[in-house]
N, C-alpha and C positions, 0 to 999 in steps of 0.2 A: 614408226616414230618419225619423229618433223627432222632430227639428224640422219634419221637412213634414209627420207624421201631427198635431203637437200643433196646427200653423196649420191643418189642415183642422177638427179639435175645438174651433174657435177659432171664436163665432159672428157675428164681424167679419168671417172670412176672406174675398176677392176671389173672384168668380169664375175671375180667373185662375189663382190659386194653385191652385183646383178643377181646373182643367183640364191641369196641370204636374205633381201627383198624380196623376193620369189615365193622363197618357201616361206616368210612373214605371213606375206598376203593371201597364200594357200592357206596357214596354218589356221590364220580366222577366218576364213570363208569357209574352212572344214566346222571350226566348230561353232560359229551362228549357223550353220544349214544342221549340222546334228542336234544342237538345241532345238530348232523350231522345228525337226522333224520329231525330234522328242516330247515336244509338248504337243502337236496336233496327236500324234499314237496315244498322249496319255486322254487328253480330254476323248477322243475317240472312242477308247477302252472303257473310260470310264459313261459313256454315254450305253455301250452295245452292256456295261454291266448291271446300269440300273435296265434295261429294257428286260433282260434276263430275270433279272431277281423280283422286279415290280411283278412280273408273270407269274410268276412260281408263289409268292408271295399274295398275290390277289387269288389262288387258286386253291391256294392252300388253305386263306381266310374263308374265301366263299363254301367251300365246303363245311368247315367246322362250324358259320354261322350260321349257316342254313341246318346242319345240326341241331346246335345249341336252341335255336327257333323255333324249329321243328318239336322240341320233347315241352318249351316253356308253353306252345300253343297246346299240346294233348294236354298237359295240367291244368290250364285254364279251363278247357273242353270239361275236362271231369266237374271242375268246381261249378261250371253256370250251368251246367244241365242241374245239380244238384240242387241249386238256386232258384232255376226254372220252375223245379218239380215241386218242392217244398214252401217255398214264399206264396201262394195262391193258396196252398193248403192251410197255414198256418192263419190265414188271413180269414178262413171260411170258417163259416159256424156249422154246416154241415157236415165236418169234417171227424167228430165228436162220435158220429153213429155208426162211424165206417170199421173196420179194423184197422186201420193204418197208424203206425206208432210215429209221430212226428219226433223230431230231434229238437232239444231246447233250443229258447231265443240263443242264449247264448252259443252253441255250437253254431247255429245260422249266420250269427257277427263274429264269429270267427273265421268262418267260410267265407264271406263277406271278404272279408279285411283279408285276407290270406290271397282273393283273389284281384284284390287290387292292389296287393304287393306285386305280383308276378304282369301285374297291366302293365306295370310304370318301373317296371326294370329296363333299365338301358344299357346301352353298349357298354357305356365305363363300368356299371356295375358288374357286370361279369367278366368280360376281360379288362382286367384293370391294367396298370401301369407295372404295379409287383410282376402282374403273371410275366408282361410281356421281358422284362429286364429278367428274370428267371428263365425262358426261354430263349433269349439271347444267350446267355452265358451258358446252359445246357447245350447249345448247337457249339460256339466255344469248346467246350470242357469235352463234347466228344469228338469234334476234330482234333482232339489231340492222342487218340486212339492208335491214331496209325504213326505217333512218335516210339521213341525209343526209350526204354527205363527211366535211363541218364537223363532224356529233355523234359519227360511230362511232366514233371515240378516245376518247371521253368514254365511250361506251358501254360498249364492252370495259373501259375502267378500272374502270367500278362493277359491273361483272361480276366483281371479282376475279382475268382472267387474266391474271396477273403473266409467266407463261411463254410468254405468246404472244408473236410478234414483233411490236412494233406498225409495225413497217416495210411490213408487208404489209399494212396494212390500207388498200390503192390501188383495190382489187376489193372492192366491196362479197360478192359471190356467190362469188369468188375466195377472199378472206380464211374465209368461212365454211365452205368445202371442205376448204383448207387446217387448220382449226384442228378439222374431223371425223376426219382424216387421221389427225391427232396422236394424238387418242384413241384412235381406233382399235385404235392400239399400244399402249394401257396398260394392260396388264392385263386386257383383254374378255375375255368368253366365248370368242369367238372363235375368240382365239389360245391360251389355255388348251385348247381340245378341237385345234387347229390340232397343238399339243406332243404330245399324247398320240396321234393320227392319225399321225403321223411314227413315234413307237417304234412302236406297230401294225404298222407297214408295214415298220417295218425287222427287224422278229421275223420276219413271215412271208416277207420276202423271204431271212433268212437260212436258213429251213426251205426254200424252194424253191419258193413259191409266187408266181403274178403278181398283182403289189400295183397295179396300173393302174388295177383299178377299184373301190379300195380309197378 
């Protein structure tokens, strides 16, 4: 302060008053260097956590998408051979003297259309925004596993999941199954490719083929 610098320019001043000065000018030079070593460790930490998580996280996507990719391109496969084989036929008039039982117009424009649902699927459409907020809150809701009876109410509360029952939360491992469960059903991948593997199966079963190991 401008009274304790004026008593130190003071050539009366105590030595104690020198030494009250002292520990002033210590005391905020300790805590501006502990702040600013506080915030270089925070921005630091927070730089070495996204490099962590961005990894683990693009690792985790690449896998699942190249999944999800993988079964949407066999389903198309099914349908344009189908398309292949059948559209030249259906188009030919020689085709009357053969034994070959064509499938109606109509089941072909549904095969059609079904295959040009699964061209023009996109990334929002299968992993949506629901799945992803369901899968946050699930990574949530099971880090709270390794709390104690007493916190995991508390846990889940600040987890934001309103729609869980907190009634179940008796099972630590239980409650965390249960509430993977729930997602599960909401809008995954999953069950999107799940929807579209059914009409698949139910075209080709209505063409005459065995869809068992479809």
């Amino acid at each position: 302060s401008l009274e304790m610098v004026d008593k130190i320019n003071d050539v009366w001043v105590s030595d104690e008053d020198i030494v009250d000065y002292d520990k002033l000018i210590s005391s905020k030079d300790w805590e501006r260097m502990n702040e600013d070593f506080g915030n270089i460790g925070y921005k630091e930490g927070i730089l070495e956590g996204k490099d962590i998580t961005i990894q683990e996280g693009f690792n985790k996507g690449y896998a699942e998408g190249a999944s999800v990719g993988k079964e949407i391109g066999r389903l198309r496969g099914l349908l344009n051979t189908l398309l292949e084989y059948y559209t030249p036929l259906l188009n030919s008039t020689n085709v009357n003297d053969s034994n070959i039982v064509l499938p109606a117009h109509s089941i072909i424009d549904r095969l059609k259309s079904l295959e040009n649902d699964l061209a023009n699927l996109t990334v929002e459409k299968i992993f949506t925004k629901n799945y992803f907020k369901a899968t946050l809150s699930t990574d949530s809701m099971c880090s709270c596993r390794e709390k104690s009876d007493s916190t995991m109410e508390n846990c889940c509360k600040n987890s934001n999941m309103d729609d869980f029952e907190m009634s179940n939360v008796g099972s630590e491992s239980e409650s965390c199954l249960l509430f993977q469960q729930s997602v599960s059903q909401a809008n995954s991948p999953e069950q999107v490719l799940a929807e579209y593997r059914e009409k698949v199966k139910t075209l080709l079963a209505e063409i005459g083929f065995n869809v068992n190991s479809i």
